[in-house]
C-alpha positions in Angstrom: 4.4 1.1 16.6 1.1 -0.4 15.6 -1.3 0.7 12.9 -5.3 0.1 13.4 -7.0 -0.6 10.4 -10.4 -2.0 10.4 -13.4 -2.7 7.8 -16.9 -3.1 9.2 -15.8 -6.7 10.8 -12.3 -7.1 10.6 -9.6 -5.3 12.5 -5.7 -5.5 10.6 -2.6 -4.3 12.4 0.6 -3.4 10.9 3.4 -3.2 13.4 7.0 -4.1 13.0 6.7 -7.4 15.4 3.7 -8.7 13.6 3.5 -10.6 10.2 3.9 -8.5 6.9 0.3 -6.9 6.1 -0.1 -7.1 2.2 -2.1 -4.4 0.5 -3.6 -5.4 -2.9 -2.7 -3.5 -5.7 -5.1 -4.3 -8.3 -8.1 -2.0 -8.5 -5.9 1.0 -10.3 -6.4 1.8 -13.7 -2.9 2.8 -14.5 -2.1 0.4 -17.5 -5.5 -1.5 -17.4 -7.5 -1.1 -20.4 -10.4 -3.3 -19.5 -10.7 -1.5 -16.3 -10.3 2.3 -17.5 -13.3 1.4 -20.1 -15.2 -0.1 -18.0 -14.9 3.2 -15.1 -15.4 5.6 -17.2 -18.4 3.7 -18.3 -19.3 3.8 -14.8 -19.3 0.2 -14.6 -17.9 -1.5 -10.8 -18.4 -5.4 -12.0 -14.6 -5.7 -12.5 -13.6 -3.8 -9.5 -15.8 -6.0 -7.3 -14.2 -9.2 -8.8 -10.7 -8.0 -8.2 -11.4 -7.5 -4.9 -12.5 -10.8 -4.5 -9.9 -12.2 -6.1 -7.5 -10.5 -4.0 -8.7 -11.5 -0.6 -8.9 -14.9 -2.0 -5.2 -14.7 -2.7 -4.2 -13.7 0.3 -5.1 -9.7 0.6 -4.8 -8.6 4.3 -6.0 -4.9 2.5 -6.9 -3.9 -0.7 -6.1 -0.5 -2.4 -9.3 1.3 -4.2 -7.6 3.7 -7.1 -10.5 5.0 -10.0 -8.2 8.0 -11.5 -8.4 7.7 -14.8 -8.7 10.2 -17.7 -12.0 11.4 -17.8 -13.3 9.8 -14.5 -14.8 11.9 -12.1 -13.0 10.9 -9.0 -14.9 12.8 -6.5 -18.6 10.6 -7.6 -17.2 7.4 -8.3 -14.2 6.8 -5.7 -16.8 6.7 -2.9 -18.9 4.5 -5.3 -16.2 2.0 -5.6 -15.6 1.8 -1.9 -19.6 1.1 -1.1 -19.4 -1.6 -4.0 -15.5 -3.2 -2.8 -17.3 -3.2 0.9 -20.2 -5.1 -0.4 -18.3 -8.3 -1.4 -14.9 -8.7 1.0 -14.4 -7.7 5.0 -10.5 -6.5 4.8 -9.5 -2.9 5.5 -9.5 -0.4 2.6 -7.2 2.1 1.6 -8.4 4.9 0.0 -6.1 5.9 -3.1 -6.5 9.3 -4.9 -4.6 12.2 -5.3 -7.7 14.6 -5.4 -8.6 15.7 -1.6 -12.2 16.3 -2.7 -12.5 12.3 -3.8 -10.6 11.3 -0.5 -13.4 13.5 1.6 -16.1 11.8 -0.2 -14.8 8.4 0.1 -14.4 8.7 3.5 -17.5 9.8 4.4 -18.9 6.3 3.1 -16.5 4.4 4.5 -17.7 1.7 7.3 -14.4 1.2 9.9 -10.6 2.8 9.7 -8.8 3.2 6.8 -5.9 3.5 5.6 -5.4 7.0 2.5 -2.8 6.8 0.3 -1.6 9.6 0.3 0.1 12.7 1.2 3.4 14.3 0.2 5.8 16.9 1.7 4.2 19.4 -0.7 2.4 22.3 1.7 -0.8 22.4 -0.1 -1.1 18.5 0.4 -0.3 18.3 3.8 -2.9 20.9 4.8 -5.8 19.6 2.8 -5.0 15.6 3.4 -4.0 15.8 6.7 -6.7 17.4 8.1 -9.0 14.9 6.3 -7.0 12.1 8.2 -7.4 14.0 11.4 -11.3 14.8 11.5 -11.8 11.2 9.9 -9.5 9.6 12.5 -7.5 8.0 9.4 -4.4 6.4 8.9 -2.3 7.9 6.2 0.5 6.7 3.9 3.0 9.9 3.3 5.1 10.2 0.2 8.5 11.1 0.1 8.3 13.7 -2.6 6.9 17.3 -2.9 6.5 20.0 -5.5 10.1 19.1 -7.0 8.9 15.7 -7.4 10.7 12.2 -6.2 14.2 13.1 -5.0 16.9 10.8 -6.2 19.0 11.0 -3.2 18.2 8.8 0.1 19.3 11.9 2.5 16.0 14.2 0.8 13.7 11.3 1.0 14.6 10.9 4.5 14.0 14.6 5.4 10.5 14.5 3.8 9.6 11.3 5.6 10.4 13.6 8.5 8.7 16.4 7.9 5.5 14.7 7.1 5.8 12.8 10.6 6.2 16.2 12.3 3.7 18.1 10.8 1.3 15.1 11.2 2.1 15.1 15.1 1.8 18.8 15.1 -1.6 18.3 14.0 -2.9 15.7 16.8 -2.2 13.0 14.1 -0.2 9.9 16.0 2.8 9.1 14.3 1.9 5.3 14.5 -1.1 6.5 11.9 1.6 8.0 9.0 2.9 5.1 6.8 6.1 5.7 5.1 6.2 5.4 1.5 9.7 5.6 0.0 8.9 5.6 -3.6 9.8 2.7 -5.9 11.4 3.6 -9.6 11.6 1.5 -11.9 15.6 0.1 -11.8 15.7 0.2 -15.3 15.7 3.6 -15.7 18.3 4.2 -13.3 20.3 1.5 -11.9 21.5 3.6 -8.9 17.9 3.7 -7.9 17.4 0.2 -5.7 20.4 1.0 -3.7 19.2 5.1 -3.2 15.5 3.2 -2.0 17.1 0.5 0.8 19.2 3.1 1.9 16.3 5.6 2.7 14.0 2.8 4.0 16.5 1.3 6.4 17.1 5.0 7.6 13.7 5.7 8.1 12.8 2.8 10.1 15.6 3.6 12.5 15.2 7.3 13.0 11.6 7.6 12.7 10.5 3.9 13.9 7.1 4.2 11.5 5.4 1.4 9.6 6.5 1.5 5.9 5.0 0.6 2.8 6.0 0.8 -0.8 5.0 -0.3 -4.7 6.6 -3.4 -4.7 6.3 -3.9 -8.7 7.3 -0.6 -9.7 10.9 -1.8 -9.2 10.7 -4.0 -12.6 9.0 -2.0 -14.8 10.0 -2.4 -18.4 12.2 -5.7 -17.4 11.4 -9.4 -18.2 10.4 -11.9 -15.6 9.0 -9.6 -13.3 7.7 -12.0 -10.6 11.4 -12.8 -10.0 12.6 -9.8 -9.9 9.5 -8.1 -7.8 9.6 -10.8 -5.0 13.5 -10.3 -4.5 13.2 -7.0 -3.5 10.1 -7.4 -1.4 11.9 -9.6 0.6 15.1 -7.4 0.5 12.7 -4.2 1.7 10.3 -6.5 4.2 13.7 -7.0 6.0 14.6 -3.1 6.0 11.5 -2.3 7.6 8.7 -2.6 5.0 5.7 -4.1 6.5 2.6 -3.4 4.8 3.8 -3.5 0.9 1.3 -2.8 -1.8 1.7 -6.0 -3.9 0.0 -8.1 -6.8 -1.0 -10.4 -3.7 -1.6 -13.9 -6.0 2.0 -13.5 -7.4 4.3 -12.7 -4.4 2.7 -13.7 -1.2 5.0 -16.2 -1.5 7.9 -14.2 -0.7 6.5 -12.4 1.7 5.6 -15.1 3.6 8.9 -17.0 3.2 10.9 -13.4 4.3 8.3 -13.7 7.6 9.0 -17.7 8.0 13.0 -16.9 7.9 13.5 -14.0 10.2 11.4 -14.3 13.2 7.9 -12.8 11.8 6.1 -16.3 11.5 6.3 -17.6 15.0 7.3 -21.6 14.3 6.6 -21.0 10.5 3.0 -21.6 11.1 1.7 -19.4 8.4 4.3 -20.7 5.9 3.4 -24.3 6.5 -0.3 -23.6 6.2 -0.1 -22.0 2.9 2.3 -24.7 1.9 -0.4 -27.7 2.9 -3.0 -25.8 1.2 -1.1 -25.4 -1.9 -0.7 -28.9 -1.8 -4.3 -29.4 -1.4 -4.8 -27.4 -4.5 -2.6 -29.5 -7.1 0.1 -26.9 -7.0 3.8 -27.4 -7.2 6.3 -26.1 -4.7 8.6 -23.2 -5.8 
């Protein structure tokens, strides 16, 4: 089950075998200031340097979100891909909500992307998965329609499914649909976590497709986040999450430990690396 993404030079694969593929989370304005401003001022300069801070950290993919209030998606998404493109090589995903900004985006787009997203909702799946199929795409599907983010494991489960058919029905592989679970935050409900592993783990066996997920969303409104955040991405990378949308510079440590433990770092070679080069750096060991 292996997922082609590529940029105009680099080619990323996301398969259950390989090592876990981590997608940048960064340029989103959702609780940015400084980056909502400077959007809606039309401004990229910050988006460009988070994307090369990302890849610098570690970024296999980086996530490319403008929606903010008063932002006109549909002129300034495909802007903001054209400007990421200039100044790294990884694989983009294209993040909006908005078909029409998702069309224009990837009409500009140089390589194979991944578009986050569509849900179970009919109106989505027509209009965002025919994008994916006359753009050749890869697509992350949401388990959630018009009544929202279901609590239970079992519906999340059946929408996962339904996406993967409908996509299939449509010429659409189902090695291009990415499963996205949907992280809440565990404050809010502390059944939550237990719902989210139990849906994941399900959907990797029944369905076998790549899986992503909001890694951070799961300590939202909670104190030491890092801790908490690179628990469960270890917890879900072993359930079958292999391409998690992460705040690379603060948990690529985990990931890369999870891979080193349980057979996805063949003789820990990736782990040691980043250890000498940490070392190299002036940086203390965890």
């Amino acid at each position: 089950m292996e997922t082609k993404l590529s940029s105009r030079t680099r080619e990323v694969i996301i398969s259950h075998e390989g090592p876990t593929i981590l997608i940048g989370e960064r340029i989103n304005p959702t609780g940015k200031k400084k980056l909502q401003a400077a959007l809606l001022e039309g401004s990229l300069d910050l988006v460009r340097q988070e994307a090369i801070d990302q890849v610098a950290a570690g970024a296999d993919v980086l996530d490319v979100n403008v929606g903010a209030s008063g932002v006109d998606e549909v002129s300034l998404l495909p802007q903001a891909i054209l400007a990421v493109m200039e100044v790294v090589d990884v694989p983009l995903c294209i993040d909006s909500s908005n078909p029409r900004a998702i069309e224009a985006a990837l009409a500009v787009y140089e390589g194979r992307p991944l578009v986050n997203s569509v849900t179970a909702d009919e109106a989505s799946l027509s209009d965002v998965l025919a994008l994916i199929k006359k753009h050749d795409a890869a697509v992350i599907g949401l388990t959630m329609d018009e009544k929202g983010i279901p609590p239970e494991a079992s519906r999340r489960i059946e929408l996962a499914r339904k996406i993967v058919e409908r996509a299939e029905r449509m010429g659409i592989p189902r090695e291009d649909v990415v499963i996205d679970c949907l992280n809440m935050p565990a404050a809010a409900n502390a059944a939550g976590p237990l719902a989210l592993v139990e849906a994941i783990a399900a959907v990797k066996s029944q369905l076998g497709v790549n899986m992503t997920l909001g890694a951070s969303n799961i300590s939202f409104g909670l104190p030491d986040r890092t801790l908490l955040n690179g628990t469960f991405l270890a917890v879900a990378i072993q359930l079958g999450v292999n391409c998690p949308v992460v705040d690379v510079a603060k948990v690529r440590q985990y990931a890369l430990a999870t891979d080193a433990l349980f057979g996805r770092d063949s003789y820990m070679r990736r782990y040691i690396k980043d250890f000498r080069q940490r070392q190299k750096q002036g940086q203390q060991p965890a």
